[in-house]
C-alpha positions as MATLAB code, in Angstrom:
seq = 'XXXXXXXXXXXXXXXXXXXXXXXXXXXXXXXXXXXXXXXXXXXXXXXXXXXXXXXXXXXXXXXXXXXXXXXXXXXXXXXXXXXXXXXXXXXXXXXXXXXXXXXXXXXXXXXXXXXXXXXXXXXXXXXXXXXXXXXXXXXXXXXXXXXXXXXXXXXXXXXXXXXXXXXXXXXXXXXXXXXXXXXXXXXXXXXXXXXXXXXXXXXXXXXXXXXXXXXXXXXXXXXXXXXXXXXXXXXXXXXXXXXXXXXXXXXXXXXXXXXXXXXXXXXXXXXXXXXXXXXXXXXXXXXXXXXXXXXXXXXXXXXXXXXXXX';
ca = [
       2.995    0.902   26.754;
      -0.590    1.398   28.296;
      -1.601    0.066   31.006;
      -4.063   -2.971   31.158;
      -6.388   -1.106   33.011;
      -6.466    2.413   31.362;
      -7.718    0.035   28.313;
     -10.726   -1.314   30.390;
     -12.836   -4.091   29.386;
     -12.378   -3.281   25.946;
      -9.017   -3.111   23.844;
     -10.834   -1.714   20.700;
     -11.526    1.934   22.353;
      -7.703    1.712   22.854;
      -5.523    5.363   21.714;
      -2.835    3.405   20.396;
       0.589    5.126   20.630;
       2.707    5.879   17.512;
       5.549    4.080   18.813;
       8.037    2.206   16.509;
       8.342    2.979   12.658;
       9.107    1.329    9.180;
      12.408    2.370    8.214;
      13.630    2.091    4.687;
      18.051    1.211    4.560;
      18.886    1.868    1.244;
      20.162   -2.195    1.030;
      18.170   -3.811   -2.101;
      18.554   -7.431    0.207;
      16.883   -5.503    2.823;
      14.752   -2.645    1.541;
      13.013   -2.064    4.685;
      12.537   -2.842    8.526;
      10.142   -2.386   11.183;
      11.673   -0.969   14.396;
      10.125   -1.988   17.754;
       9.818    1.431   20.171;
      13.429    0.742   21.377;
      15.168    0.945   17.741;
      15.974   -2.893   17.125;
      14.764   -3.996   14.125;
      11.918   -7.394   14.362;
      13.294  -10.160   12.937;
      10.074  -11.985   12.265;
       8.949   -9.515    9.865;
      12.446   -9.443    7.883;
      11.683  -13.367    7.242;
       8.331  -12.601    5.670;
       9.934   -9.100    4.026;
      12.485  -11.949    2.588;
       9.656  -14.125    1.713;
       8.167  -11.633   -0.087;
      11.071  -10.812   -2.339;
      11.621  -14.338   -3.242;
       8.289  -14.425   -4.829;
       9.415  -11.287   -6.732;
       7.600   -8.314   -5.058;
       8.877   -5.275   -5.526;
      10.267   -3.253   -3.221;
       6.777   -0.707   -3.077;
       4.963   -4.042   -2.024;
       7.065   -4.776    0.943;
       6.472   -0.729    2.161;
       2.929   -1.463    1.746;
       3.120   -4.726    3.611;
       5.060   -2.990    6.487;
       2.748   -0.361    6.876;
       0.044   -2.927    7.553;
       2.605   -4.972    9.891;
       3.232   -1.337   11.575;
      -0.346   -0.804   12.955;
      -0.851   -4.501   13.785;
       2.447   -4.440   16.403;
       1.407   -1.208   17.901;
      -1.943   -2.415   18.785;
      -0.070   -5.620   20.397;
       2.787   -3.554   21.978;
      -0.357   -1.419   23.745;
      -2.703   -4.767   25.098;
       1.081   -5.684   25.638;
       0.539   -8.834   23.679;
       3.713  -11.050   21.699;
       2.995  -11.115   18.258;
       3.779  -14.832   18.529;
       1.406  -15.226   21.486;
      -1.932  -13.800   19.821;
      -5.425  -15.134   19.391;
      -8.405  -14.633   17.547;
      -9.113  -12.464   20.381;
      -6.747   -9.836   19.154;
      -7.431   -9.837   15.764;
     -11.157   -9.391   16.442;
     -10.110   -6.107   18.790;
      -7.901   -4.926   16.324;
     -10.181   -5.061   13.330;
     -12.868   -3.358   15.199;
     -10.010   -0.906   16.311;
      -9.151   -0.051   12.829;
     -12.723    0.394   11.709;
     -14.030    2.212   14.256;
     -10.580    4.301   14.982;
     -10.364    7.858   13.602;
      -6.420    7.392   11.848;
      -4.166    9.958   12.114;
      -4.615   13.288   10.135;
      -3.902   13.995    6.777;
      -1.396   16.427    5.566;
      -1.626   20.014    5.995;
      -1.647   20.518    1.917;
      -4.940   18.272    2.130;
      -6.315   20.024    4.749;
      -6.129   23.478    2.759;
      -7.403   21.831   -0.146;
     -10.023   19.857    1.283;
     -10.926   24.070    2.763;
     -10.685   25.622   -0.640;
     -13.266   22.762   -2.292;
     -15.653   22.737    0.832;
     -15.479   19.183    0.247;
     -16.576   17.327    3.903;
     -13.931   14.722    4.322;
     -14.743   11.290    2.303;
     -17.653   12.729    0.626;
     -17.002   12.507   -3.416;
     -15.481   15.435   -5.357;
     -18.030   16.851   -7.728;
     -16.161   16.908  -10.825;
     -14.274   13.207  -10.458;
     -16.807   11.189   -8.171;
     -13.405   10.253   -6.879;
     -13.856   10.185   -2.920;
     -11.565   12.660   -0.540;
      -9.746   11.814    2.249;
     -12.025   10.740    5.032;
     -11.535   10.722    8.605;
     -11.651    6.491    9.063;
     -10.011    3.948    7.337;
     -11.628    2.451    3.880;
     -13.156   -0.823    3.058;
      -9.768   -1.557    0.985;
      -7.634   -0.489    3.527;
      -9.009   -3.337    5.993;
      -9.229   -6.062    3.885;
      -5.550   -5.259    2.236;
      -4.145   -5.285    6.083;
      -6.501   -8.699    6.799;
      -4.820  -10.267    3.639;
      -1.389   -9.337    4.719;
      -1.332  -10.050    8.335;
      -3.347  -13.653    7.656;
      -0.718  -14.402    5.066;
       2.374  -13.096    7.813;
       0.981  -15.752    9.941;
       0.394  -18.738    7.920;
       4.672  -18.201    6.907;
       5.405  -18.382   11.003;
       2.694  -21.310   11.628;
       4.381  -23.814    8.528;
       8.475  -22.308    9.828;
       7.145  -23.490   13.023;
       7.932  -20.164   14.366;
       4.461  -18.361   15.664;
       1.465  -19.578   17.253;
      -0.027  -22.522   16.479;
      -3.007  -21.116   15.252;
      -3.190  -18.258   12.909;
      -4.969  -15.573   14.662;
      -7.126  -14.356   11.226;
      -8.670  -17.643   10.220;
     -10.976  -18.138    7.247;
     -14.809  -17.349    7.648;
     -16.198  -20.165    8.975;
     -17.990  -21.482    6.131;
     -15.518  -21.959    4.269;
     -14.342  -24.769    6.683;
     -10.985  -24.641    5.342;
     -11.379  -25.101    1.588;
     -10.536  -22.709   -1.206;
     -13.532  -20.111   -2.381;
     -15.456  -21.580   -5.048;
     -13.871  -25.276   -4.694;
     -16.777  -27.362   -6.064;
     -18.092  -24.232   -8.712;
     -20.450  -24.984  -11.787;
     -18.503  -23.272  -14.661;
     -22.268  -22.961  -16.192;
     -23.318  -20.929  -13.346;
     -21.710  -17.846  -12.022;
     -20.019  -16.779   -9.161;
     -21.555  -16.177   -5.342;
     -19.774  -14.098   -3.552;
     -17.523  -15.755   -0.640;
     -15.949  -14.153    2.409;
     -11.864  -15.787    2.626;
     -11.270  -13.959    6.070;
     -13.489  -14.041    9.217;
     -12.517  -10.000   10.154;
     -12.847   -9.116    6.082;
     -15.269   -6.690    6.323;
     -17.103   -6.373    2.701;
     -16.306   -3.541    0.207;
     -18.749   -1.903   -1.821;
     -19.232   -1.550   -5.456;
     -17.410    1.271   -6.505;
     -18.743    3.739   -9.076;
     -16.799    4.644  -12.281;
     -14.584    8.082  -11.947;
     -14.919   10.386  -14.699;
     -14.387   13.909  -16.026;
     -16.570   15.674  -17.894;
     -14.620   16.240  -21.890;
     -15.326   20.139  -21.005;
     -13.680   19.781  -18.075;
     -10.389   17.938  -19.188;
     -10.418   19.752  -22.494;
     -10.159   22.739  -19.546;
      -7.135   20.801  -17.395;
      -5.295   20.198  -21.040;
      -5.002   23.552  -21.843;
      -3.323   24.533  -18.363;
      -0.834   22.234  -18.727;
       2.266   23.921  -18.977;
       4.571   22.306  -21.527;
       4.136   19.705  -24.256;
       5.906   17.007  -22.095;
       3.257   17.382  -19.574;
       0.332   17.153  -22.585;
       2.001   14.147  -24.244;
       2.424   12.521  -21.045;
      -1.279   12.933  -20.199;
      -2.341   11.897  -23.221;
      -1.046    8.973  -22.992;
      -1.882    8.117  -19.532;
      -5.748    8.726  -21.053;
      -5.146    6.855  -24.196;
      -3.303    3.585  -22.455;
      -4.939    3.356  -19.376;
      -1.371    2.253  -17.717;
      -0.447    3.173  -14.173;
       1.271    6.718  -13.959;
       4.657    4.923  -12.156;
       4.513    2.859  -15.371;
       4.321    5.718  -17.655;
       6.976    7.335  -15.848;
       9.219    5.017  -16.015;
       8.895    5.244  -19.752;
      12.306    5.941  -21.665;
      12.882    6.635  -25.099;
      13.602    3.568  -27.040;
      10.255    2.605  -25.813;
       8.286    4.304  -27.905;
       7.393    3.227  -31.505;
       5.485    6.137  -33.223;
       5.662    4.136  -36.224;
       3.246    1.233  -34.706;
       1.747    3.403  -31.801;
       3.248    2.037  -28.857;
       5.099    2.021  -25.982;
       6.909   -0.285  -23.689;
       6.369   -0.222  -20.031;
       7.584   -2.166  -17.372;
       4.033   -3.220  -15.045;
       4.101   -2.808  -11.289;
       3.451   -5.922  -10.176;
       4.294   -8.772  -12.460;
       7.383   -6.410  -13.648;
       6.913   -7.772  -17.111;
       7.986   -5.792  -20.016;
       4.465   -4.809  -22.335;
       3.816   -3.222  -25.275;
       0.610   -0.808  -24.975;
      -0.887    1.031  -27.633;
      -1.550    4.776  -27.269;
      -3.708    7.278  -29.321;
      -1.985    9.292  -32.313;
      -2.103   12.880  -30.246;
      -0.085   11.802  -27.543;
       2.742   11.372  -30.271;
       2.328   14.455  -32.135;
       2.723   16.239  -28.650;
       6.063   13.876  -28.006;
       7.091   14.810  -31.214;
       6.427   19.092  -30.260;
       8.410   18.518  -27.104;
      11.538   16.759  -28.811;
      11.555   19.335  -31.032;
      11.982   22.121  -28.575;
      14.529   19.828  -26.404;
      16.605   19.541  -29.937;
      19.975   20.604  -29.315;
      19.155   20.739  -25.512;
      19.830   17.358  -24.793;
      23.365   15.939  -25.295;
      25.881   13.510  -24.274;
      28.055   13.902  -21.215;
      31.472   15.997  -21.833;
      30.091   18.033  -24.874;
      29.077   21.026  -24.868;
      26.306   22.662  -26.601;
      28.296   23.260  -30.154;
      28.826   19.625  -30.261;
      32.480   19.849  -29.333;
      34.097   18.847  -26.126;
      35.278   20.706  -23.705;
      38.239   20.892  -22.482;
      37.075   21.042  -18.883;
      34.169   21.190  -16.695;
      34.609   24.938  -16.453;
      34.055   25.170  -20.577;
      30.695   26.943  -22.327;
];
């Protein structure tokens, strides 16, 4: 822990130790839990991890969740703060902290690369517009943790377990009522802040590839799996851990679709996808024919009489 007085007048210019960790158990009832720096797992955050997966969040969601919940108990362990004891106070240090803070480095594979484009760190990528790694914490990053950490506290204040006042309130005008309570449905929508430390995002521009360019990228690809499988990540527009997840009695080539499961409302959909990405399923089945085959036969068809067969 630091010491009161190595953090001076101000909290926010803190160096907050890497102490404790979010530790993933294997256990589907409890996918994850946040250690304290002594090893014991905090209970408080298994009751909103529960929470969580009774409204049906996946077990992705809670990681995400804890990794917000991680940087909010380090700040408290270092202003040596209960999590049950905080203010508004905190919460305004810690969301300066966490815009102002430099967090930790990236990866030494996105260093080199970052090298090899002569890219400066969050500056967008020529080709993409998609923005690289920068050296402080984004706009999205913030608000997801204020969403998370507001909602961690309003499950303590109605179990009667945390502080009696949540420590991220709403902005104050909304005075405690819902955004757009009283809103003209003939008139459109004004923006409104929910969460005092919500810092404001801006509008993000539209990431594209030049056709030269992915006509380029399509080519290099180095099997007809990997082309079908782009192609229809282009075509659909689904998530790439949907598209993955993608097995074969999901797709209908006679009605171009397939069948995904979506992240977060886990609901089985039908998407449609262009012809191409079919024709180049179709290429890669054909190589695999014969390849793939049940368990215990061998490649003639027959079975074998043992592990050790051909």
């Amino acid at each position: 822990m630091l010491d009161r007085e190595a953090l001076g007048a101000d909290p926010a210019r803190a160096e907050i130790p890497r102490v404790g960790r979010l530790a993933e158990t294997g256990d589907s009832f409890d996918p994850y839990l946040l250690m304290d720096p002594c090893g014991v797992s905090i209970e408080a955050v298994s009751v909103f991890f529960r929470d969580l997966q009774a409204a049906g969040r996946s077990a992705s969601t809670l990681r995400s969740y804890g990794m917000d919940l991680l940087r909010w108990f380090r700040f408290l362990w270092a202003v040596e703060v209960s999590w049950d004891r905080a203010t508004s106070i905190e919460a305004r240090d810690f969301s300066r902290w966490i815009q102002l803070t430099a967090k930790p480095r990236p990866s030494k594979v996105r260093v080199v690369a970052a090298r090899r484009q002569q890219i400066a760190p969050g500056s967008p990528n020529p080709v993409t517009g998609k923005l690289t790694i920068g050296a402080k914490y984004k706009a999205s990053t913030i608000r997801h943790s204020e969403t998370v950490l507001r909602s961690f506290y309003d499950l303590h204040l109605e179990l009667g377990s945390g502080p009696v006042m949540n420590p991220f309130p709403l902005h104050r005008s909304r005075r405690g009522g819902r955004a757009h309570a009283h809103h003209n449905p003939l008139q459109p929508f004004k923006p409104e802040r929910s969460g005092r430390y919500r810092p404001s995002t801006p509008k993000r521009l539209p990431k594209a590839i030049p056709d030269r360019l992915f006509d380029e990228l399509f080519v290099r690809l180095g099997s007809n799996r990997d082309r079908a499988l782009v192609a229809m990540w282009i075509s659909s527009g689904v998530r790439a851990s949907e598209l993955l997840g993608l097995v074969q009695s999901g797709v209908e080539p006679g009605r171009q679709l397939i069948t995904v499961q979506r992240k977060g409302s886990r609901a089985i959909q039908q998407v449609p996808v262009s012809t191409d990405s079919f024709v180049w399923l179709r290429l890669y089945q054909q190589e695999m024919h014969g390849w793939c085959r049940p368990a215990g036969t061998n490649r003639c068809g027959g079975r074998c009489a043992d592990r050790s067969g051909h």
